[in-house]
BANUFI-402506 format. One record per residue (C-alpha): residue number from 1; residue in one letter; x, y, z. Coordinates in steps of 0.02 Angstrom, whole numbers, padded with zeros to 5 digits, always signed. Layout:
residues N
+-----+------+--------+--------+--------+
:  nr : rest :      x :      y :      z :
+-----+------+--------+--------+--------+
: NUM :    A :      X :      Y :      Z :
...
+-----+------+--------+--------+--------+
***
This chain:
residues 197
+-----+------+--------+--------+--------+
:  nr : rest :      x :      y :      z :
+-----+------+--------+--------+--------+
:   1 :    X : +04409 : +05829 : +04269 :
:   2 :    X : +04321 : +05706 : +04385 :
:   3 :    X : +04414 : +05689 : +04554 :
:   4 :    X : +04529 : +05523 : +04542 :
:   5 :    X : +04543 : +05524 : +04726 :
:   6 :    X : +04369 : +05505 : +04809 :
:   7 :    X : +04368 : +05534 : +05014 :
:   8 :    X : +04343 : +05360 : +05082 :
:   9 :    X : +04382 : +05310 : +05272 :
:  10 :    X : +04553 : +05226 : +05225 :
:  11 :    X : +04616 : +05366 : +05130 :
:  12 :    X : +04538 : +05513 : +05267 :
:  13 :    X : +04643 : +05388 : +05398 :
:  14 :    X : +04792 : +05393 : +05297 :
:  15 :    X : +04790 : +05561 : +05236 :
:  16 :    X : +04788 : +05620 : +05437 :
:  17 :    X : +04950 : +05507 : +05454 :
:  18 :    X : +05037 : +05578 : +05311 :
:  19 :    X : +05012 : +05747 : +05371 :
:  20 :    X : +05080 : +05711 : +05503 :
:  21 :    X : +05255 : +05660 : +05424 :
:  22 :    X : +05393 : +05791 : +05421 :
:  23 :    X : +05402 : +05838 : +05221 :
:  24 :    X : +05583 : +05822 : +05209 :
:  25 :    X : +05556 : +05642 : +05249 :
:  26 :    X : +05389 : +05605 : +05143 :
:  27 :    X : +05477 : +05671 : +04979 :
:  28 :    X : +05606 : +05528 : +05008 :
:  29 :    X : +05481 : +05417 : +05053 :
:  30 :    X : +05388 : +05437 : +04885 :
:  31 :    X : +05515 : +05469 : +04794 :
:  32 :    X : +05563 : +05279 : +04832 :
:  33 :    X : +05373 : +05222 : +04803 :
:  34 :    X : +05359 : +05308 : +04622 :
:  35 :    X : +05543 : +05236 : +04578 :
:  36 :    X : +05475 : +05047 : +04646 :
:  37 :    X : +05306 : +05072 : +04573 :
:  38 :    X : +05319 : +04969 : +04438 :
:  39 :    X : +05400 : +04822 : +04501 :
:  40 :    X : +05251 : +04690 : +04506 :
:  41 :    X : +05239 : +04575 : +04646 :
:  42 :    X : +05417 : +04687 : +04739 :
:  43 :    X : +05386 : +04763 : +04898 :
:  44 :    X : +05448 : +04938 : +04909 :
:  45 :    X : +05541 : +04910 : +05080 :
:  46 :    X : +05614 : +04778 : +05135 :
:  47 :    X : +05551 : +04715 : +05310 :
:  48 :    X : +05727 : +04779 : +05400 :
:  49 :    X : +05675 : +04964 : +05315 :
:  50 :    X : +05483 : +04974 : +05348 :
:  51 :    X : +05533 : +04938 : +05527 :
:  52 :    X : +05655 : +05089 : +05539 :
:  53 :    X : +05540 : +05175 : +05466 :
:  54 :    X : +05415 : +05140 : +05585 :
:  55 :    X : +05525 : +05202 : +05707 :
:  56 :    X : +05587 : +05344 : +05592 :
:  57 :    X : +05415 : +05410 : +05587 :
:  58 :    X : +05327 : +05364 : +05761 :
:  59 :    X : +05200 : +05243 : +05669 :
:  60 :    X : +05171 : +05066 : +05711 :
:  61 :    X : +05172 : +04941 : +05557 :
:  62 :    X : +04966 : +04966 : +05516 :
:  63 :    X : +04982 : +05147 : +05492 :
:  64 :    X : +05153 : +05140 : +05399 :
:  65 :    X : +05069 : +05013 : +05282 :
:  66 :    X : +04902 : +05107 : +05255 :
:  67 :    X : +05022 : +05271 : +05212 :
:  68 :    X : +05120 : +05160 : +05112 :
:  69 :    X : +04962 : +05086 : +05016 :
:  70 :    X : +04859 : +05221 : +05011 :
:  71 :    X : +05018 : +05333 : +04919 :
:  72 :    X : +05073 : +05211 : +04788 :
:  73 :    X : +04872 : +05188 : +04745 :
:  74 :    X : +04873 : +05389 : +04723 :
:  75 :    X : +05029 : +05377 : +04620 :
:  76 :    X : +04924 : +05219 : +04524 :
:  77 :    X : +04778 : +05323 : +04481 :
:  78 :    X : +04891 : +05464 : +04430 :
:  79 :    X : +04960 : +05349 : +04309 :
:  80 :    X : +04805 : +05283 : +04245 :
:  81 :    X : +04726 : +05447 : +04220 :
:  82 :    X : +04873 : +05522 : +04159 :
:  83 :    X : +04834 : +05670 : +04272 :
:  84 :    X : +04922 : +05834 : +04256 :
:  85 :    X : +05041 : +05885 : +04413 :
:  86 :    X : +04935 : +06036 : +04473 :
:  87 :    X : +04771 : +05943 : +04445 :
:  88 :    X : +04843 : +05805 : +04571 :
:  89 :    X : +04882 : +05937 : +04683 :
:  90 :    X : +04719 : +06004 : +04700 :
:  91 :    X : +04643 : +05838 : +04708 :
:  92 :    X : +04750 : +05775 : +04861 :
:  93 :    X : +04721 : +05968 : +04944 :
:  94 :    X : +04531 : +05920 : +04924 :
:  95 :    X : +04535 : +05768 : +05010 :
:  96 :    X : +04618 : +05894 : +05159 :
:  97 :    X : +04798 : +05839 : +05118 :
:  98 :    X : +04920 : +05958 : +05179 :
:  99 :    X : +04971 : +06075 : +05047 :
: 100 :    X : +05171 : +06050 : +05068 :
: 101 :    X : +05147 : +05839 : +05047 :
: 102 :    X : +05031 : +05882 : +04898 :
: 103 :    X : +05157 : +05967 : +04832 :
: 104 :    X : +05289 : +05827 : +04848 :
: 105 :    X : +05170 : +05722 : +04755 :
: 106 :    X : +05149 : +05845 : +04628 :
: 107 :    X : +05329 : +05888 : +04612 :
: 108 :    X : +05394 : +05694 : +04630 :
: 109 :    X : +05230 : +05668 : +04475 :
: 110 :    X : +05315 : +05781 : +04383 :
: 111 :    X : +05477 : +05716 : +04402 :
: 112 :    X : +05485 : +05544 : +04373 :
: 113 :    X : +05315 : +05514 : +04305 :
: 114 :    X : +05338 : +05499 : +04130 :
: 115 :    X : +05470 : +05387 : +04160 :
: 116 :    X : +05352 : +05265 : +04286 :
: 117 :    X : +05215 : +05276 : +04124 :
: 118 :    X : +05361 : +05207 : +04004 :
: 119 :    X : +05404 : +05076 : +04107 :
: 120 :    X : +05223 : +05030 : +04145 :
: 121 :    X : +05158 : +05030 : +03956 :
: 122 :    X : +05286 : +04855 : +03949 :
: 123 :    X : +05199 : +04783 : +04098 :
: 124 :    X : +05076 : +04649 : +04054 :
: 125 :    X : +04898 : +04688 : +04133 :
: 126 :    X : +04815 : +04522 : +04084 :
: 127 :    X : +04865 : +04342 : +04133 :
: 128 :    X : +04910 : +04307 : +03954 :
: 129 :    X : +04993 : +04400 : +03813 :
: 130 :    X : +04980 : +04355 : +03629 :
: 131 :    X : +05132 : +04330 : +03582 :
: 132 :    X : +05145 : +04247 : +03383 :
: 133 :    X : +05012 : +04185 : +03294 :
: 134 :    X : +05011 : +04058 : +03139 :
: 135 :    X : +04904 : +04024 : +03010 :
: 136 :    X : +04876 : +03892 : +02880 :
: 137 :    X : +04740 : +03877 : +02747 :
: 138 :    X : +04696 : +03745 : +02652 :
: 139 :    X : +04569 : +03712 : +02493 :
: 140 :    X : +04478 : +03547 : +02472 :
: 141 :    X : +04435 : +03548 : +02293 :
: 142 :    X : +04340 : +03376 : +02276 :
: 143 :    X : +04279 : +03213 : +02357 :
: 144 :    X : +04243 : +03070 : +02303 :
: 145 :    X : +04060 : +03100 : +02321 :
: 146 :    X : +04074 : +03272 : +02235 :
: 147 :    X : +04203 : +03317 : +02097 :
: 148 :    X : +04174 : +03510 : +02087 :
: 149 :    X : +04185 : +03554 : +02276 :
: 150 :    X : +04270 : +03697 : +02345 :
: 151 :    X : +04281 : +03719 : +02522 :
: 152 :    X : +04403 : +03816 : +02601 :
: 153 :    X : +04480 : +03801 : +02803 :
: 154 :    X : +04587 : +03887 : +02881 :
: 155 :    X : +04676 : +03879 : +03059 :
: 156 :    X : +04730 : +04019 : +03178 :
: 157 :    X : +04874 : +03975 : +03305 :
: 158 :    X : +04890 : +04082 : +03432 :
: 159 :    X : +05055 : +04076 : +03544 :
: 160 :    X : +05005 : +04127 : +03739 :
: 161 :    X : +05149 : +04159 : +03861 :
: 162 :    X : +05110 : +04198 : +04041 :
: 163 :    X : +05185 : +04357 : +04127 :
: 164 :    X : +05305 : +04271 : +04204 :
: 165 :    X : +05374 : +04148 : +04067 :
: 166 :    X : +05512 : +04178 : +03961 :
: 167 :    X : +05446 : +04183 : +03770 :
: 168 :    X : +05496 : +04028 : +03688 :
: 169 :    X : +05447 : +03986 : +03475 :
: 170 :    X : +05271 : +03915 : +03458 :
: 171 :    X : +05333 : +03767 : +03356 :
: 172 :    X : +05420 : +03700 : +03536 :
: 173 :    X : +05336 : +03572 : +03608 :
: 174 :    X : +05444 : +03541 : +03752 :
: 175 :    X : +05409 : +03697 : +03877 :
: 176 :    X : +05255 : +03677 : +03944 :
: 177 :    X : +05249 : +03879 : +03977 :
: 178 :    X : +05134 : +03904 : +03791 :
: 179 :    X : +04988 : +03868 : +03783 :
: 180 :    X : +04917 : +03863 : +03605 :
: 181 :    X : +04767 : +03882 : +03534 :
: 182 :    X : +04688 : +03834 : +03375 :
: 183 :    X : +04558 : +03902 : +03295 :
: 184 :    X : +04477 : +03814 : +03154 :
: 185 :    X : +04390 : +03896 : +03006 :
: 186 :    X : +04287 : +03840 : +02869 :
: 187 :    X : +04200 : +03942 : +02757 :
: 188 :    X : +04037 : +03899 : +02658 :
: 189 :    X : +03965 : +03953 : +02489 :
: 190 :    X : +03909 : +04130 : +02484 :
: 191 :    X : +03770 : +04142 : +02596 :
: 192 :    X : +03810 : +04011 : +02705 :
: 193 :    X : +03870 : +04013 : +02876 :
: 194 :    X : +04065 : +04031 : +02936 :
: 195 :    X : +04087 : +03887 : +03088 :
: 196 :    X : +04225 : +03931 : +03215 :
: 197 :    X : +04278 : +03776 : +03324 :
+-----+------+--------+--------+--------+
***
């Protein structure tokens, strides 16, 4: 498997922080990160705990954050890959992690890492989720400058919500939270050409 963790100057800076973190400590500490994880836009610590944790663990509030940063983005791409336990563990020993704090990552991975991929499949990645869509079709069988006409239209509603909006039915006007979409159909004779507007 390719290495999720590549050896970049952040992570070689945090990784010689972290092992420098007594392990009894750094298994609470990310144990609290992989149980937070999944919180969008929620910090993990509150301002009152990162601060005695910066005096907890003898770092000032730049290296707390990069440790902080750089170990919920290894418990990110552990997700994302869906990496085995042992395979993290050998990743984050290759990038000259200490082999006790790999194996609190390994061990908290295997812990409570299913349960961090559950709650993360319900998390919306993209600014918009489809939420209902309605559809209408309708046959126009003659005009009054042809009597044997058949052309067919249909239109596509598509109900948007936002991440953060409460989902509300698309034939409500009133919230301004959807934003619909319409997408207009009309089909031709065989041959012809399909027009979306």
């Amino acid at each position: 498997m390719a290495s999720i963790i590549r050896e970049t100057q952040s992570i070689k800076e945090a990784v010689r922080f972290i092992n420098t973190i007594d392990v009894n400590k750094f298994s609470r500490l990310i144990s609290r990160i992989i149980q937070r994880l999944h919180l969008k836009g929620e910090r993990t610590f509150s301002e009152e705990e990162e601060q005695k944790l910066q005096s907890a663990l003898c770092f000032d509030k730049q290296a707390l954050s990069l440790v902080l940063e750089t170990s919920a983005f290894i418990l990110e791409q552990a997700v994302y890959h869906n990496v085995k336990p042992a395979s993290l563990q050998q990743q984050l020993e290759s990038v000259h992690l200490d082999q006790d704090k790999a194996e609190v990552f390994a061990q908290t991975w295997a812990s409570a890492g299913p349960e961090l991929v559950e709650k993360l499949k319900h998390n919306i990645f993209a600014p918009k989720k489809l939420e209902n869509v309605g559809w209408q079709l309708n046959l126009l069988m003659a005009q009054s400058s042809q009597s044997k006409m058949k052309s067919p239209s249909a239109v596509l509603q598509l109900g948007l919500r936002s991440e953060d909006s409460e989902s509300y039915p698309m034939e409500e006007d009133g919230p301004q939270r959807w934003q619909n979409a319409r997408l207009w159909v009309r089909s031709y004779p065989p041959g012809g050409l399909l027009a979306i507007r």
